[in-house]
C-alpha positions as a Markdown table, in Angstrom:
| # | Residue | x | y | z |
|---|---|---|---|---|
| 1 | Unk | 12.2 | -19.3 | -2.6 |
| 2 | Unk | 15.0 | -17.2 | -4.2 |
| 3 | Unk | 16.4 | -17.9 | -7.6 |
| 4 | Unk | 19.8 | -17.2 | -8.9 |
| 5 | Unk | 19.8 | -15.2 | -12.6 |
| 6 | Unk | 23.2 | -13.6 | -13.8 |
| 7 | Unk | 25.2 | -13.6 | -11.0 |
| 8 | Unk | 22.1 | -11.9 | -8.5 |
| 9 | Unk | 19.8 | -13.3 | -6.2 |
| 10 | Unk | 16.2 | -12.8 | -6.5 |
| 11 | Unk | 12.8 | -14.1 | -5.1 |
| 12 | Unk | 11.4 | -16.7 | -6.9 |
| 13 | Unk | 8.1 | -15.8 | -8.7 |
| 14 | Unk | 5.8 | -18.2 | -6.3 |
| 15 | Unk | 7.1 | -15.3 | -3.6 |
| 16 | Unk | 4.1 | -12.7 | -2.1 |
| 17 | Unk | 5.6 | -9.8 | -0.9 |
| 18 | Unk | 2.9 | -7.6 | 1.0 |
| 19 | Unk | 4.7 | -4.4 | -0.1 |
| 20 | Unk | 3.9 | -5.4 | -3.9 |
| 21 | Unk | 0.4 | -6.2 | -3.6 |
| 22 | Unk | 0.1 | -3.1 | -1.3 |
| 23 | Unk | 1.6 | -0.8 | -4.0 |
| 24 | Unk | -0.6 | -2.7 | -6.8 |
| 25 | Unk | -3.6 | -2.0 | -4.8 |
| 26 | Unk | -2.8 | 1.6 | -3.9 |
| 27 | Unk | -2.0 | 2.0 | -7.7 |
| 28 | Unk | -5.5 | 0.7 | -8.8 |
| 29 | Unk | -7.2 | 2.8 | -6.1 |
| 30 | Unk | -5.1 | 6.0 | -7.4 |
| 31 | Unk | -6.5 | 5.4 | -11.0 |
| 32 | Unk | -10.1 | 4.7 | -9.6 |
| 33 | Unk | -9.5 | 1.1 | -10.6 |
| 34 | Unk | -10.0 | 0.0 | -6.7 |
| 35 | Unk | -12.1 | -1.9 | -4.5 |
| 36 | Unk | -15.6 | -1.0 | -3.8 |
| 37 | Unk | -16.2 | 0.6 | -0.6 |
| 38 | Unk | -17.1 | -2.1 | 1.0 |
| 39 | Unk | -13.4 | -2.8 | 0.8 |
| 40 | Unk | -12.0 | 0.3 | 2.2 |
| 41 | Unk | -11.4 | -0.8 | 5.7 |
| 42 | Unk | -9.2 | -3.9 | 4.2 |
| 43 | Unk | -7.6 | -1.5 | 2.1 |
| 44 | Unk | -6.6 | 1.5 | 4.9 |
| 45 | Unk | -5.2 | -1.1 | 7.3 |
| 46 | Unk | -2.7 | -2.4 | 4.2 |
| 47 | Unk | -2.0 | 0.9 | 3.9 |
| 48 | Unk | -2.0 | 1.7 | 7.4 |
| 49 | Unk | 1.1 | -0.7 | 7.8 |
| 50 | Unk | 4.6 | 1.1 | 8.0 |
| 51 | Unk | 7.8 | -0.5 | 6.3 |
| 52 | Unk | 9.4 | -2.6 | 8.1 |
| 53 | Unk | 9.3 | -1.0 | 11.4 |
| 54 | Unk | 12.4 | -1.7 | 14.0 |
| 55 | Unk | 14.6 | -2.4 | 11.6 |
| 56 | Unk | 17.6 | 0.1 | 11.5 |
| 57 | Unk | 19.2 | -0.7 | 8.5 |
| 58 | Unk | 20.1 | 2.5 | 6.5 |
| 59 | Unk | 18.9 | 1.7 | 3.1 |
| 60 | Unk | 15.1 | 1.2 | 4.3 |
| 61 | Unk | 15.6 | 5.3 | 5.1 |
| 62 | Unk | 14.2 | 6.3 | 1.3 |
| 63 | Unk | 12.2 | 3.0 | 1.0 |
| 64 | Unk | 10.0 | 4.3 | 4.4 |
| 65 | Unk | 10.2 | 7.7 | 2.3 |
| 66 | Unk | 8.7 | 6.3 | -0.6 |
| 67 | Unk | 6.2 | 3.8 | 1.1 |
| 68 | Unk | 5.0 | 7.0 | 2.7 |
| 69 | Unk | 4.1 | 8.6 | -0.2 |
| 70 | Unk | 2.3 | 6.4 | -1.6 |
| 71 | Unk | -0.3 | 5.4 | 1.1 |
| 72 | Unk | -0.6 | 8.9 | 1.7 |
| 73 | Unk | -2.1 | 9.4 | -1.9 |
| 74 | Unk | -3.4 | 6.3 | -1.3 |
| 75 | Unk | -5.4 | 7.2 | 1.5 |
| 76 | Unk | -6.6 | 10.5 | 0.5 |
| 77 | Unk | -7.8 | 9.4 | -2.8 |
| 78 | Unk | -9.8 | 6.4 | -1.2 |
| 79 | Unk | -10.9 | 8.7 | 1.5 |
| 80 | Unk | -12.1 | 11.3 | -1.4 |
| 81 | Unk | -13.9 | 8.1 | -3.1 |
| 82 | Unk | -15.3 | 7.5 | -0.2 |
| 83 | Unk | -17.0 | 10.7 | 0.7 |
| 84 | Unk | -18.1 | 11.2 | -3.0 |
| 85 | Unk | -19.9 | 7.9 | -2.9 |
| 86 | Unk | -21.6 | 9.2 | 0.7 |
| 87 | Unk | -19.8 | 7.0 | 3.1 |
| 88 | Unk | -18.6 | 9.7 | 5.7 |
| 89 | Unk | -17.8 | 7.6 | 8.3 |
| 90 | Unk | -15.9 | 5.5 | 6.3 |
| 91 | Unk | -14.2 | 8.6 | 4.7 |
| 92 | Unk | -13.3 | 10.1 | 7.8 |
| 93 | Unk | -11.6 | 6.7 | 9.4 |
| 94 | Unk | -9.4 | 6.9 | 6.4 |
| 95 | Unk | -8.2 | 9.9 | 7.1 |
| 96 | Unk | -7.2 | 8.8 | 10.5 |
């Protein structure tokens, strides 16, 4: 599960981490690369998710920053795709 390379640790490639295919997804959706519709709710509970929540480590301050960000532009442009292809309800649950 984690690899050794020049003296740092890192997850080994086999590895999922949620966050990644999150982004990924987020990413494709931003460029209008994304799931159908039919795949919005999937997609707003991913995004829905928050970083890591209880933990109190200080680093995972500008991470939660970031993460933020990015399913808020997530969400709005999916929510936008949504209501241009006529799926209101679906548009509006997004926004939620």
């Amino acid at each position: 599960m984690v690899e050794c390379v020049d003296h740092r640790l890192l997850l080994a490639p086999l590895v999922n981490v949620d966050l990644h295919s999150a982004r990924w997804r987020a990413a494709q959706d931003a460029t209008g690369d994304g799931l159908p519709p039919a795949h919005a709710e999937a997609l707003s509970a991913m995004l829905g998710k928050e970083l890591l929540p209880r933990w109190p480590d200080e680093w995972l301050v500008l991470e939660r920053e970031r993460w933020d960000q990015v399913r808020l532009h997530a969400l709005e442009g999916l929510a936008q795709r949504l209501r241009r292809d006529g799926e209101y309800l679906a548009a509006l649950q997004t926004t939620l």
